[in-house]
N, C-alpha and C positions, 0 to 999 in steps of 0.2 A: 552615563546613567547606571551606575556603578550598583548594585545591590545592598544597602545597610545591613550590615550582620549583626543583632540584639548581643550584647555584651551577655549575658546569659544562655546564649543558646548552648545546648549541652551535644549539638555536634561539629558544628564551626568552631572550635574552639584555640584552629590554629590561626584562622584569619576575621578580620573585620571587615572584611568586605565580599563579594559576588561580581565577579567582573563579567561585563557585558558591552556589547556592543553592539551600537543602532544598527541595523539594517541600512542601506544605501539608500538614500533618497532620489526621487525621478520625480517626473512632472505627470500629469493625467493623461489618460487615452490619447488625448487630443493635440498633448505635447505643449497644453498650455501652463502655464503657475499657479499656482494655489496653493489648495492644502499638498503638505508635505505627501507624497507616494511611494510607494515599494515595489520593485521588480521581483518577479518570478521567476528563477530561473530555467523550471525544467517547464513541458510543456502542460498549458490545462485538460489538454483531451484524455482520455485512456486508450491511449495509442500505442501504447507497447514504448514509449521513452524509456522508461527503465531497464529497457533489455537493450533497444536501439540507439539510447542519446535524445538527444534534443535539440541538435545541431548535424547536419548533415558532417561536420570536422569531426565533431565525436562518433558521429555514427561509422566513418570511415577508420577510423581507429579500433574497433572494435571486429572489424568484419576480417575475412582473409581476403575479400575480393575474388574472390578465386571458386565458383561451384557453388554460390551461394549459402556457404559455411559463415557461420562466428569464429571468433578466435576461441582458441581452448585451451586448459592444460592438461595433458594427461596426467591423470593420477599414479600410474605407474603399479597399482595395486588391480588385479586379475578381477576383483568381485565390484570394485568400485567403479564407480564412473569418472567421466571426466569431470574438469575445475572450470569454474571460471580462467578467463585471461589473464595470467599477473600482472601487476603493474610497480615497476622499479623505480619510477621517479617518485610515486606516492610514500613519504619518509612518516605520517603519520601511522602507521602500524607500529605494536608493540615488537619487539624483536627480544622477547625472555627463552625461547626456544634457542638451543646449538645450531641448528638447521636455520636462525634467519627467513624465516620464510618471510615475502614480500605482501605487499598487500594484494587485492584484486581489483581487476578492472570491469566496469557494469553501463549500465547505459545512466545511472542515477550516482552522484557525488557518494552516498550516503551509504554506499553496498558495505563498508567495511566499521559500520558504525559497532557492529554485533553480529553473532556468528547467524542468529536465524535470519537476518536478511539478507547475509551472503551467499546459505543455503536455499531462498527462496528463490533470487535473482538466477543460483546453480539448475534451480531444474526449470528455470524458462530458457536459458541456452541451451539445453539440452533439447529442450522440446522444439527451439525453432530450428535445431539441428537435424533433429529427429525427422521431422517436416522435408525438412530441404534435401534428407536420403531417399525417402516415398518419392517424391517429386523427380527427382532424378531420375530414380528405379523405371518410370512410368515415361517421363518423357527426354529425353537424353540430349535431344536438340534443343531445350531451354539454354540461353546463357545466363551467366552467374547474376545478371542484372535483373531478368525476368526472374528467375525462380529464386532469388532472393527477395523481391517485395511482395513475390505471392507469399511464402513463408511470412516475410511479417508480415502480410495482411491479416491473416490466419490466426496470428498469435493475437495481432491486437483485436481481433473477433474474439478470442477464447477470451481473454482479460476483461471484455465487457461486457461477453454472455457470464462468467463465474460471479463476474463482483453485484451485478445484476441479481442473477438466478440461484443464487447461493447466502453470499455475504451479506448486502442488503437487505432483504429478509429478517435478517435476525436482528442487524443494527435499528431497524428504522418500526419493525412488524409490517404484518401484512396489512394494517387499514391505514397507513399510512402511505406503503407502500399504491394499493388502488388509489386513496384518492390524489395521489399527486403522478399517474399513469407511469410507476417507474416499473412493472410488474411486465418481464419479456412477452411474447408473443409463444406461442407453441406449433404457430406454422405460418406461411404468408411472411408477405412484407409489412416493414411499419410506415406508414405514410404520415407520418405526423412532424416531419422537419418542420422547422421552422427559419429561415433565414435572420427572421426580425430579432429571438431570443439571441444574448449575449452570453457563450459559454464561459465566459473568463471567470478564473476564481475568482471568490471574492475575498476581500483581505479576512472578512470574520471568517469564514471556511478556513483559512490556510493559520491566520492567527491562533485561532482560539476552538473552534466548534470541530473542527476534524482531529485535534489535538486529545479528543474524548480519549481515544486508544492507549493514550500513556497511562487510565486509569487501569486498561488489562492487562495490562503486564505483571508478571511474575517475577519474584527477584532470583529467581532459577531458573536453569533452562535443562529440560530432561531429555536424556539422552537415550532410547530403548533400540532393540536390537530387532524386536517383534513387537508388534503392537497387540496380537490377538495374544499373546505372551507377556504380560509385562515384568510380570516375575523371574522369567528366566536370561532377563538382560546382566549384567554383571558392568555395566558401562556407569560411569561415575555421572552425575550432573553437575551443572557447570553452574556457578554462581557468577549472576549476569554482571555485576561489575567488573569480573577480574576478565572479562570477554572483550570492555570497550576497545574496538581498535588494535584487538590479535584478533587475527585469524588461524590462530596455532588449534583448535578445535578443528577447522573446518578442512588442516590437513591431518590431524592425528585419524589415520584410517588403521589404527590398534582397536580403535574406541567409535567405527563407524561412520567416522568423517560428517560429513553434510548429510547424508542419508539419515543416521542415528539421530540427528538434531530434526530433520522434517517429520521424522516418527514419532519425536516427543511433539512437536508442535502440533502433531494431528492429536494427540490423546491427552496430554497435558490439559487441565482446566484454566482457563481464563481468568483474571480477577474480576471481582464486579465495579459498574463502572458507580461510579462514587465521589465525595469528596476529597479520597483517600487515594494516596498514590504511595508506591513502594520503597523502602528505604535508600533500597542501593539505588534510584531513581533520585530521589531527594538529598541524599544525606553523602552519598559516594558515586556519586556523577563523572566519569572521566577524573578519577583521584589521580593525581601523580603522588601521594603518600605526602603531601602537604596541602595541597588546596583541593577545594571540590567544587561543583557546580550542586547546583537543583532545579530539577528541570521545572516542577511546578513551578515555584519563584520569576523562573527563566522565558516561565508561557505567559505567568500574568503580566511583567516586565514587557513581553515584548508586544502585546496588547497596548499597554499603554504607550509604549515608543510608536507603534501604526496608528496612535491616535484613532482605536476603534470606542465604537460610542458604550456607555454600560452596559447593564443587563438588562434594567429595567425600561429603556428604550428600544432592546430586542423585543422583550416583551410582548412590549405593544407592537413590532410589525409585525410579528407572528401572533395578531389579532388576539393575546394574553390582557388584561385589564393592568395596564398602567396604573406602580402602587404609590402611593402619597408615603406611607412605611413600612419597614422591613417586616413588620408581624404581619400587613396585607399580603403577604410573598405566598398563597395557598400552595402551589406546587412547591413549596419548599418544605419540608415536617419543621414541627415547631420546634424541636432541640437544635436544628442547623439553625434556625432564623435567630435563635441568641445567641448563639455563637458570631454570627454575621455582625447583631448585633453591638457586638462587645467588642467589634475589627472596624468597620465601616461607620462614619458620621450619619450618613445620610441613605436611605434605599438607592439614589442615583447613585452612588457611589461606588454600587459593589461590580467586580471587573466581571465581564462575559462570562469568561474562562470558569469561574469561582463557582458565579448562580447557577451557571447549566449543569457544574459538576454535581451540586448539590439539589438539584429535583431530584423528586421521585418521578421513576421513570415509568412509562407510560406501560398499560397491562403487555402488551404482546411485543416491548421493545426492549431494547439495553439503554435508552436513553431516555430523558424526561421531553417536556413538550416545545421546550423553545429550541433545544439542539435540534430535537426531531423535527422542526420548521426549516429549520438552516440547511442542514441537509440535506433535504428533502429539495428542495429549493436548488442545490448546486446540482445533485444529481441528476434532478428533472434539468435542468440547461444543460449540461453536460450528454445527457440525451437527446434532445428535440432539437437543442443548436447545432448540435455535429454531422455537417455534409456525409461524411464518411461512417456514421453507424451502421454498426453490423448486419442491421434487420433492414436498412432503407431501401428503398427502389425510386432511386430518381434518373430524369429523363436524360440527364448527360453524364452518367455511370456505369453507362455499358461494361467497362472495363476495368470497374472497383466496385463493382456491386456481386454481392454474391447470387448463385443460380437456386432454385427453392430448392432442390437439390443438397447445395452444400448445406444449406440454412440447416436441412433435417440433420446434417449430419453436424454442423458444429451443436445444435442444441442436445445433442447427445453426452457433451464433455463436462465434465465436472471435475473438480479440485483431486478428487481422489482416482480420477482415472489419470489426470496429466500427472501425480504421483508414480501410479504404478508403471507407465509405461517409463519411466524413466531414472526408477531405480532398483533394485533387488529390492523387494517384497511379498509378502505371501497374499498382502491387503490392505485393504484403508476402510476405515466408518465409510458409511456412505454418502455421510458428509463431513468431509473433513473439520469442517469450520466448529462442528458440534463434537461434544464427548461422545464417547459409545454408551450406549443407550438400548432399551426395548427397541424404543420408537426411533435412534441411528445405530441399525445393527452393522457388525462386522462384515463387510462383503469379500469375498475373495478375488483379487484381480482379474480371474479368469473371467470372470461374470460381472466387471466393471464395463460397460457398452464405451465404443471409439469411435473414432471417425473411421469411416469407409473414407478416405484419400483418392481413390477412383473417380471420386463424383468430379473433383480435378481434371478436366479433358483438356485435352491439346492446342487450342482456340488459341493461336500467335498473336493473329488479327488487331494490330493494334495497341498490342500488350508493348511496344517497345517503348510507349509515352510512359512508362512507367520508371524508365530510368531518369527519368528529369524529377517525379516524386522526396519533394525530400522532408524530413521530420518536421510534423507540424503545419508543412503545406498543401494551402487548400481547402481546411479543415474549416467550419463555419460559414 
């Protein structure tokens, strides 16, 4: 399924083609034949996989076993923190540096795709580390067993109170957010499981609809020193092509390592999300200095390889009026719909991927109204299907449920405190997710609220079923 490159095109003009490659095919849920299907590799919940693995083999690879630590590396630099794990057999890193430095190792394939999500994956090890020294401090007769999966319990609570109470929000708006109940609690349990909901992706989620994010990307990644400062950084930015797959950024700590990258990623502006996706994305894709990829290309490609249905079939499940032609497209502005036009034979024709980039997006959201269906849609399962939600209180969870107690206190965490506590800073927005702003002013980390770790009491009782836990099990 090779990509045709138009003899004309004025940036492909070393190759004819776009190489690509199907996805694995597997059978349905049920392990019957049918339509062609696709595996997922890492897991559907937000369980902390990214930090843990996805596989109990991976998740042991990562760990010291030992005091319920991660693996680390030290940075060897007095002000910086520590690194991710190396990883020496992974030979996909660039090696343009003297120093060779190796890739890293994370609980997601993907950590060394680009320097901010090796930085981002750097300060969740840090923090389940951070965790597992309180935890110790406080109870010393834990084994590495137990105070290891309280720790990642912990994290994957903080992962789905942030992405919840923070992220979501701005992706989806608040009236979306009420009416599909994905809006956290502020105290109390959530008693809303559901056994019957199925949280599994869904292939449009993972295809095409959660793919929206490749519209925010910048083709630079800023690198600042201070955020409440940005003028007085002297740190270079890094243009995100020449990033794929070095992580020679994430150890340059001349230039503020991983830290300097989280700093630009808190202040740095977003792009908006759009038809429109960034060159070094499109046009210089993982270049080796003769072939490129394009990732738009690469996303509608791989829609059509999952055999996902159009747009105008999303449409109508996201209760949208099913169009007879592309000028019926309302949520589209009229200059896209001639464009679509002048690409697509038919309204049916045009890919997910394409139509949802191009609505206008809804008043209080980043996104138009058939993505903001979709998603809304995964997130609500991904909440009310999952045994193990942060906020649940079910009758045989004594001892994976949280106490209202901790509840108060993990609802206290936000993006810009798990920042501060884990790297040198003076501060963070107060929401990191957003620019600074009137309305997200500067906070200083001293007055960023944390968990009290306390709320953590001694209660063994039990807790040793916890070393049979392993990623992914249980969940649903």
């Amino acid at each position: 399924m090779a990509i045709n490159v138009p003899a004309n095109d004025l940036s492909f003009t070393k190759q004819s083609c776009i190489n690509f490659v199907r996805s694995a095919p597997t059978t349905d849920a049920a392990c019957t034949l049918g339509a062609r299907q696709q595996l997922n590799e890492i897991t559907s919940f937000i369980d902390g996989s990214n930090v843990y693995g996805s596989t109990y083999e991976e998740q042991v690879k990562l760990r010291e076993m030992a005091n319920g630590v991660m693996k680390q590396t030290d940075s060897k630099e007095g002000s910086v923190g520590v690194l991710l794990p190396q990883d020496h057999d992974d030979e996909s890193c660039a090696t343009d540096d003297a120093n060779k430095r190796p890739c890293f190792a994370a609980g997601d394939i993907r950590v060394n795709e680009q320097p901010g999500l090796a930085s981002i994956h750097t300060i969740w090890l840090r923090e389940h580390n951070r965790i597992v020294t309180s935890l110790r401090a406080m109870h010393s007769a834990w084994p590495d067993e137990i105070i290891f999966q309280e720790s990642r319990k912990i994290v994957g609570a903080l992962l789905q109170h942030i992405t919840y109470n923070e992220w979501l929000p701005i992706i989806l708006g608040q009236t979306v957010m009420v009416q599909n109940g994905l809006t956290p609690l502020t105290s109390g349990y959530f008693r809303g499981y559901d056994e019957a909901i199925d949280p599994t992706i869904a292939n449009v989620f993972a295809t095409a609809t959660f793919r929206f994010g490749h519209s925010l990307i910048d083709d630079h990644l800023v690198r600042l020193a201070d955020i409440a400062n940005t003028s007085a950084s002297n740190f270079t930015n890094l243009q995100l092509k020449d990033t794929f797959f070095n992580p020679k950024s994430v150890y340059d700590f001349d230039n503020g390592g991983c830290e300097s990258i989280l700093k630009g990623l808190a202040s740095q502006g977003a792009q908006t999300v759009d038809r429109f996706i960034k060159g070094q994305l499109t046009n210089e894709l993982f270049t080796d200095g003769h072939m490129s990829l394009d990732l738009a290309a690469l996303n509608i490609q791989r829609g059509r390889d999952h055999g996902l249905p159009g747009y105008n079939l999303w449409r109508e499940y996201c209760n949208l009026p099913r169009a007879t032609a592309i000028d019926e497209l309302a949520e589209i502005p009229p200059g896209i719909r001639t464009k679509l036009e002048s690409i697509y034979a038919h309204v049916d024709d045009i890919d997910i991927f394409t139509g949802g980039l191009a609505e206008t997006r809804l008043p209080d959201a980043l996104v138009g109204p058939t993505f903001a269906c979709i998603l809304a849609k995964q997130f609500h399962a991904l909440k009310v299907g999952d045994r193990f939600w942060y906020e649940n209180d079910l009758n045989d969870s004594k001892y994976t449920k949280f106490t209202t107690e901790q509840l108060t206190e993990i609802r206290k965490v936000t993006l810009s405190g798990i920042l501060c506590q884990n790297m040198v800073a003076s501060g963070m927005p107060q929401n990191s997710f957003l620019k600074l702003s009137t309305t997200n002013p500067f906070i200083d980390c001293d007055d960023i609220p944390t968990m009290d770790l306390s709320k953590w009491t001694a209660d063994l009782q039990g807790m040793s079923n916890l070393k049979n836990v392993k990623p992914g099990q249980g969940r649903g």
